[in-house]
LOFI-827078 format. One record per residue: residue in three letters; x negated, y, z negated of N, C-alpha, C in turn. Coordinates in steps of 0.1 Angstrom, whole numbers, plus 5000, padded with zeros to 4 digits. Example, Ala and Ser with C-alpha at 12.3 -4.5 7.8 and 13.67 -1.06 7.14 Angstrom:
REM residues 2
ALA486849434922487749554922486849674922
SER487249784929486349894929487150004921
REM end
This chain:
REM residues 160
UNK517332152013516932152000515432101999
UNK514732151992513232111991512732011982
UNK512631901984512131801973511331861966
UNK511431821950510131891940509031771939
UNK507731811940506931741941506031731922
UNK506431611918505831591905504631471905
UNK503531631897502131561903502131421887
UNK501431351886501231241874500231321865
UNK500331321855499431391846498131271849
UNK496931341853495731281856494331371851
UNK493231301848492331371842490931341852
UNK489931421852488631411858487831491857
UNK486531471863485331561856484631581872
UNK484431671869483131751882481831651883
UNK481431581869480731511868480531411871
UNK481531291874480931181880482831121882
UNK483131031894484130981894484830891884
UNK486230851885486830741877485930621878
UNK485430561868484530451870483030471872
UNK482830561873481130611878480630671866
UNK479230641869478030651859478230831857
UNK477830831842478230951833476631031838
UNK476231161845474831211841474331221834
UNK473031181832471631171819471831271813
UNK472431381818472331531810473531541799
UNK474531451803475731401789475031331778
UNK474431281781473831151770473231201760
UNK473031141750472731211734471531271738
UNK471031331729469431381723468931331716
UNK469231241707468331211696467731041705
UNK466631051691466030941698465830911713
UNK465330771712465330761728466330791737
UNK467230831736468930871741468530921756
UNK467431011755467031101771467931171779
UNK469231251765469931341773469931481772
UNK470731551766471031671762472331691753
UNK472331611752473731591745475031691750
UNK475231751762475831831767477531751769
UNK478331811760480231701768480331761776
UNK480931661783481431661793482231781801
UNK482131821810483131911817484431801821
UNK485631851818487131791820487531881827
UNK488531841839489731881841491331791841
UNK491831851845493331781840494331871848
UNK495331791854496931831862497631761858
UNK499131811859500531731857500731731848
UNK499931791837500831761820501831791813
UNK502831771814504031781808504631891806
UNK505731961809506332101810506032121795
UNK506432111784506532131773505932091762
UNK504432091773503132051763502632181759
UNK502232161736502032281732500532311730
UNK499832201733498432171725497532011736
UNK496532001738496031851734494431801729
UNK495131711727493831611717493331541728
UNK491831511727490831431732489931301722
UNK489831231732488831111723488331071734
UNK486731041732485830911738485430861730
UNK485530701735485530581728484630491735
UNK483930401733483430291741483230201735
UNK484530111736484529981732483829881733
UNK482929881740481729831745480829791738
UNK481129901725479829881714480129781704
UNK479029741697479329611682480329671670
UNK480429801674481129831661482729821667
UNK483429771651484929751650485329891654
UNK486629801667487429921675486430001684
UNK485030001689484030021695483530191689
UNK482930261696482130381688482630491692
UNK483230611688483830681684482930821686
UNK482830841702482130961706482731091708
UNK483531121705484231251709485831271702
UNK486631361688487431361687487831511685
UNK488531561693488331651699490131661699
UNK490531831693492231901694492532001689
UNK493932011691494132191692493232281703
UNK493332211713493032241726494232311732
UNK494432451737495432491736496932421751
UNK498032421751498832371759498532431776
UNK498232601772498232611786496432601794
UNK495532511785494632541791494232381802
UNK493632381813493632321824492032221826
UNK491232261818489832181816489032251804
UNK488332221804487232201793485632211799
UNK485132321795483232331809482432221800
UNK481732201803480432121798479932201787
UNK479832171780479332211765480132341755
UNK481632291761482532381754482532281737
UNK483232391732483532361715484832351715
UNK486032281715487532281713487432391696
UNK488632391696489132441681488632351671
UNK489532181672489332101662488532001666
UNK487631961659486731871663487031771647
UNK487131621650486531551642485331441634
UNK485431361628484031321626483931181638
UNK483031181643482731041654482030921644
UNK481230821650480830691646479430761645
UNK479130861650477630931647477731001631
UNK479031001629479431081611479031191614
UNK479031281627479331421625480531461635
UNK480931601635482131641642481131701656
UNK482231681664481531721680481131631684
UNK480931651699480431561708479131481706
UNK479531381707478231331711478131181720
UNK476731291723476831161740476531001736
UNK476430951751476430811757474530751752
UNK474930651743473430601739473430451736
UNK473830341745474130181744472830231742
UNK472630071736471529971731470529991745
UNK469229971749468229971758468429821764
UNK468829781776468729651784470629601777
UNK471329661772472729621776473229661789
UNK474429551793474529591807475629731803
UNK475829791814476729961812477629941804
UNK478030051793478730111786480030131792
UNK481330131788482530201796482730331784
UNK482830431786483130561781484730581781
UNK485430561776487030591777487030721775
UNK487630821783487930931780489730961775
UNK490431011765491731021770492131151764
UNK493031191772494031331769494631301764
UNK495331371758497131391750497431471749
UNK498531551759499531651755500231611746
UNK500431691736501531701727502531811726
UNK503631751718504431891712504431941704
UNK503531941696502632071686501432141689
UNK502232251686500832391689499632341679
UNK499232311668498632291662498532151651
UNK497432041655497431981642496932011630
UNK496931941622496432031608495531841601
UNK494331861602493731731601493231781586
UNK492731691575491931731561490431751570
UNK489731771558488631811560488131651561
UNK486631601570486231501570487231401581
UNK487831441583488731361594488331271604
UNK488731171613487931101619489431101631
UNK488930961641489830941651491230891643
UNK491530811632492230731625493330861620
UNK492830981613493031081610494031141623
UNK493431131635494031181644495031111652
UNK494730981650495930921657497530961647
UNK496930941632498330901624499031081629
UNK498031161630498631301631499531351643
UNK498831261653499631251667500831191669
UNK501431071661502230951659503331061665
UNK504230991674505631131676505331191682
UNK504531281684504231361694503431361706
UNK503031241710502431241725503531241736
UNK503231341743504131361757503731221767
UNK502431231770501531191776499931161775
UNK499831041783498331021780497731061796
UNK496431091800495731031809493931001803
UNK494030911810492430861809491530881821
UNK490030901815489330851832488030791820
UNK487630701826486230571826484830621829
UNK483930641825482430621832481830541822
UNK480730561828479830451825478430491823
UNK477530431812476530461812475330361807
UNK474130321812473630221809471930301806
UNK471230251795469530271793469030171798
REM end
């Protein structure tokens, strides 16, 4: 009989390791930021046989603002898809701590020490959420409540 091998739902980017500095070329555009505002390329394995959809968020708690800043809310990413390229557009995008929808990159304070970037996935069991218009990460969490299969995360970091 052949043991079945069950991989852990895990996530990572071509871009930089678990824990490693995010490239200049992620990091915002505006202002002094000195990036391109380009998201991140994702990949992702092991998610859940009877995942229909998933949702994304980057966060970096790091920052002064309550519950930290709110860079990426991101779903309706379809179930059977496996990553995400660099400067892809998901379906649903929400509003971030920048107060617009879509990505936006990595821009601490000049002379704080590095940023942590929380990246995380969620398979769910819905094909589709259905967010109002103006929506943010708070929007997405209550939407997800019940339906996360699974989470994975991966960390970088980024410092001006």
């Amino acid at each position: 009989m052949l043991a079945a091998v069950v991989l852990a739902f895990s996530l990572m980017s071509p871009a930089f390791a678990d824990g490693g500095s995010i490239p200049r070329v992620h990091a915002h555009s505006m202002g002094q930021c000195g990036g391109e505002n380009l998201s991140l390329p994702l990949r992702w394995r092991g998610a859940p046989a009877h995942t229909r959809s998933f949702a994304l968020t980057i966060v970096d708690p790091d920052a002064k603002a309550p519950g930290g800043w709110v860079h990426w809310v991101a779903y309706n990413v379809p179930g059977d898809a496996r990553s995400l390229g660099a400067g892809h557009e998901p379906r649903g995008e929400a509003l971030t701590s920048f107060g617009t929808a879509g990505y936006g990159g990595p821009c601490p304070p000049v002379g704080d020490p590095p940023h942590h970037y929380h990246v995380t996935l969620y398979a769910l069991d819905l094909p589709v959420l259905s967010l109002p218009g103006q929506a943010g990460i708070a929007d997405l969490r209550d939407a997800m409540k019940g339906h996360v299969l699974a989470t994975a995360t991966l960390v970088g970091t980024y410092r001006r």
